[in-house]
N, C-alpha and C positions, 0 to 999 in steps of 0.2 A: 557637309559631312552627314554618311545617315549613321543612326544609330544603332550597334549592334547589340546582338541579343547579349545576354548577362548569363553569365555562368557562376554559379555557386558550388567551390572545392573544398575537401574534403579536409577538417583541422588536420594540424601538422603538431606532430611531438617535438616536445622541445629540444634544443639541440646543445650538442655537449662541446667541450672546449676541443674535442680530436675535431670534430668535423667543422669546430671554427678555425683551424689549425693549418686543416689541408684546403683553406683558400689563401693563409697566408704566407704558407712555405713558399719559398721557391725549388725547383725541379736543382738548382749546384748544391743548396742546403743541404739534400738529402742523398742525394748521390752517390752513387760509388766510381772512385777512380783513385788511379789508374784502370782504364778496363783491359781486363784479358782477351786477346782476340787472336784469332787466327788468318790464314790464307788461300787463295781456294786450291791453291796445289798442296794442304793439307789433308793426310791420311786418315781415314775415319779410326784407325788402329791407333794413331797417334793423339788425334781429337778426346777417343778414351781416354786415355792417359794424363791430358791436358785437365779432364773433368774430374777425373778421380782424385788427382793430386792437388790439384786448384780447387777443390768441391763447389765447381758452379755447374748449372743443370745449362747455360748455353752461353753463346757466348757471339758477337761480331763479326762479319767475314771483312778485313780490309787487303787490299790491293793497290798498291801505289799510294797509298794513303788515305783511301777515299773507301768508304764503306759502300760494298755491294750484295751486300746478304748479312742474314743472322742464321747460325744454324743452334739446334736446341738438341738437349738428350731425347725428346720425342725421336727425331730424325736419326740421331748415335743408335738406337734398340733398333728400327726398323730396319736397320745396316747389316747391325749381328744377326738378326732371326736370317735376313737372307744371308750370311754367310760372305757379307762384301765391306769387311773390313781394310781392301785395298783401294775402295772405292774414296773417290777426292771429296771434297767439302764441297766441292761447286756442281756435284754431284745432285749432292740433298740437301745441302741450304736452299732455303727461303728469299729469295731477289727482291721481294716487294717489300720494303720494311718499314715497321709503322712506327717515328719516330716522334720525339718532343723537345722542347728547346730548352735549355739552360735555364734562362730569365724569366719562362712562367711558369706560373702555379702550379701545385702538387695535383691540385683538382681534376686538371686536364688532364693527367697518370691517368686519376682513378677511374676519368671516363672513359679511356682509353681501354683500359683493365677491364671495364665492368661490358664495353660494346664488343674486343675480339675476341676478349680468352686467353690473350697471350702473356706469357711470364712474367718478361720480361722486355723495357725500351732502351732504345739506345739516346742518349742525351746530345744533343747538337750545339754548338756555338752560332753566332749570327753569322758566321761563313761555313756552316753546315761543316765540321768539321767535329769528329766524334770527342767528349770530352768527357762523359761518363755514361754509366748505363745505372736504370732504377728499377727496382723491383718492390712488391710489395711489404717487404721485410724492411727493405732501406725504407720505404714511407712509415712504415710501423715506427724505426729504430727515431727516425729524426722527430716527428710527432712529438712521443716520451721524452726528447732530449727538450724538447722547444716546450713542452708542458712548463718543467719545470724553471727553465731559464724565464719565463714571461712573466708566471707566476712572481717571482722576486720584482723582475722590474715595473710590474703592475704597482706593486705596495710601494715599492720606494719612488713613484712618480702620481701620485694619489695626493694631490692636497688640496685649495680651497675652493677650486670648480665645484667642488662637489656638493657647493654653497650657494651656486652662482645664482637661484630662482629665491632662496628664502632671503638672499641680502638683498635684493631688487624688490624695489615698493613700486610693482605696476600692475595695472588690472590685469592686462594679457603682455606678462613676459615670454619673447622666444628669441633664442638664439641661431642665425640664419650663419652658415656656413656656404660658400661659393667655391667650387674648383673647375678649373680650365682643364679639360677632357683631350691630349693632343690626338691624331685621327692614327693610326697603325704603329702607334711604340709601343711593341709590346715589353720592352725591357721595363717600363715606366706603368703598366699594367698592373692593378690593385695597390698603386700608393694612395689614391683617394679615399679609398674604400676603407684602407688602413687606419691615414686620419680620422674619418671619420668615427671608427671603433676605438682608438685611442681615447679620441676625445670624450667619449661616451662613460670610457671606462671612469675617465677623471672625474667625472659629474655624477659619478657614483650609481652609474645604468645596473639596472640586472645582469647579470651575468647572459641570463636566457635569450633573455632580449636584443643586447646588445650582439652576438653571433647571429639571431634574425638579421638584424639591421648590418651587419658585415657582408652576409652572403649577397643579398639582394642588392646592395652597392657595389658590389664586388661585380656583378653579373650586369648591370646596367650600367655599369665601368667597359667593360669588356665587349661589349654591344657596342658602343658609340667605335670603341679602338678598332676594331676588327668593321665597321659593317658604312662608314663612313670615311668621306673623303679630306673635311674640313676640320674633323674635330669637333665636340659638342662641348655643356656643361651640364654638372651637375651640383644644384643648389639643394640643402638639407636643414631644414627648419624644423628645430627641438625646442618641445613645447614642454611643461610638467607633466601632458600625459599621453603626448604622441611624438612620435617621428616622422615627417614628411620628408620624402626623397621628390624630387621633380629632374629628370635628366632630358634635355634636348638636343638637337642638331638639326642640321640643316641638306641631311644625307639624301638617298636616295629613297627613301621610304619602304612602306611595306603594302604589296599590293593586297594577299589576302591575310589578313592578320586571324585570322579563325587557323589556317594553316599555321603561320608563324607560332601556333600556341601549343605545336606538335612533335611531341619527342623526334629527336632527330633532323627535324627540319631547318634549312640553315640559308641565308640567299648570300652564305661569304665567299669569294671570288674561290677558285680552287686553288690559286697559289697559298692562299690564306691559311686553307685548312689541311694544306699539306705539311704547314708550317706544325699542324696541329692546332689551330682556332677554329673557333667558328662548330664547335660539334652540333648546336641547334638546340643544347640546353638549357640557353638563358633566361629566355622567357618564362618558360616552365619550372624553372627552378625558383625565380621570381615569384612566380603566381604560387608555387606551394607553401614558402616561407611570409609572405606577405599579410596583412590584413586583408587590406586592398588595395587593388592595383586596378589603375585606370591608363589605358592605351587607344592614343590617337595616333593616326600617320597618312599622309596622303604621300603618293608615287611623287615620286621630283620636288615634292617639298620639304619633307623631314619629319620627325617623332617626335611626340611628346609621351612621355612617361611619367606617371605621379603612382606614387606608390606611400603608402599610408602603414604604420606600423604602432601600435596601440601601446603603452608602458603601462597600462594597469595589472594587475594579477589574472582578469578572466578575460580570453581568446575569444572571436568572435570567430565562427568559420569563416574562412576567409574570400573575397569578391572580387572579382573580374569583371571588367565592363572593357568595352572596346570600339573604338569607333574606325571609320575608313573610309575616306574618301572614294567615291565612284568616279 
């Protein structure tokens, strides 16, 4: 392997319990349904009507049962200014629609939210069958709801972990955590990651810190599931004044890893990321929340990831280093 250059990034502020929140929600938690929807032999006079009274700005087109469009109050104004109010929904709905699944993260919403602009997603079941729709509001409301509910069950699951380095009489106590990585469940997608911040909490982690250490498991969770065929692990070794993550597999690798460290960029199949994975944010999301992170991968062999997270009170700007098979 040669040795790629190193890049030094920019510190990161710390992060608050919302945006440890929206890796752990799921997309049914937050949801809205029943959803309102219409059909394309719907009248855009009628579609008014539908909005004013329902107060939603848009809403689903289904047919036969099967979602073929979203049309939005954008498309309802553009109707009245021309004066074609008898015009149908199949008309000026939207065909291509950018959906998300049931069973993952809130997160993948907000990337969604944050890369087209659009309002509003329609919620899928794993037979792609519409089961609710989320909007930024619904993330806001469940957030707040989930705030509070965690809070209580944080305290009343908080006991002697949070002991577990000062009753141990060893020079270098650490405690090694191991999880089996399955390769494309995404239903089963950030239960690792989750333990792993439970556990943390129990052991009486920073608040700060421990949300570091959520997202960047969360996201090297989500890597292995989406971007391999075998399934990986990932082993998590907590120390008194660090966190080391190490995630492997046996996948297809990463040819240019300078690239792979590029918003947006993604090598996940495209059924993948139609599912909505794979948006090309994990890396980078990695490397902004991390200390350090260190990336090997050679093509047809597989990755290794170690990634390094500091518990003392002062940040070191954070390091990348990377390596790649030729």
């Amino acid at each position: 392997m040669d040795e790629g250059r190193e890049n030094k990034m920019p510190s990161t502020s710390g992060i608050t319990k919302i945006q440890e929140l929206v890796y752990e929600l799921k997309m049914k938690q937050v949801m809205t349904t029943p959803v309102i929807t219409v059909s394309p032999e719907t009248r855009m006079s009628e579609l008014k009507e539908i909005m004013r009274t329902r107060r939603i700005s848009g809403t689903p087109v289904l047919k036969g049962g099967q979602m073929v469009g979203i049309i939005s109050i954008e498309d309802l104004i553009k109707a009245l200014v021309e004066g074609r109010t008898d015009a149908l929904v199949s008309e000026r709905m939207t065909p291509e629609v950018l959906t998300v699944q049931a069973e993952e993260s809130v997160i993948e919403a907000v990337k969604k939210f944050s890369e087209s602009r659009v309002g509003r997603l329609p919620v899928l079941d794993d037979n792609g069958h519409l089961v609710g729709i989320i909007t930024g509001v619904d993330i806001t409301r469940g957030l707040l709801q989930a705030i509070g509910l965690e809070y209580h069950e944080d305290e009343i699951q908080r006991y002697r972990a949070s002991h577990i380095f000062e009753d141990i009489a060893s020079d270098d106590t650490s405690l090694l955590l191991r999880y089996k990585i399955p390769c494309q469940d995404f239903q089963r997608g950030g239960e690792a990651s989750s333990k792993i911040r439970k556990t943390l909490y129990r052991m009486g982690g920073n608040p700060q810190t421990v949300r570091r250490v959520g997202i960047v498991a969360y996201e090297a969770e989500m890597n292995i599931i989406i971007h391999t065929t075998d399934g990986g692990e990932m082993v998590v070794e907590i120390q008194p004044n660090r966190v080391r993550i190490v995630a492997t597999d046996h996948g297809p690798g990463i040819e240019d890893v300078d690239q792979a460290l590029e918003p947006g960029f993604s090598t996940a199949p495209e059924w993948i990321r139609e599912l909505g994975f794979g948006a090309g944010m994990g890396l980078l999301n990695i490397s902004k929340f991390a200390d350090e992170m260190h990336l090997e991968s050679s093509p047809g062999v597989g990755t290794r990831l170690e990634i390094l997270i500091w518990l003392n009170a002062h940040r070191k700007p954070p390091e990348v280093s990377k390596k790649a098979a030729q």
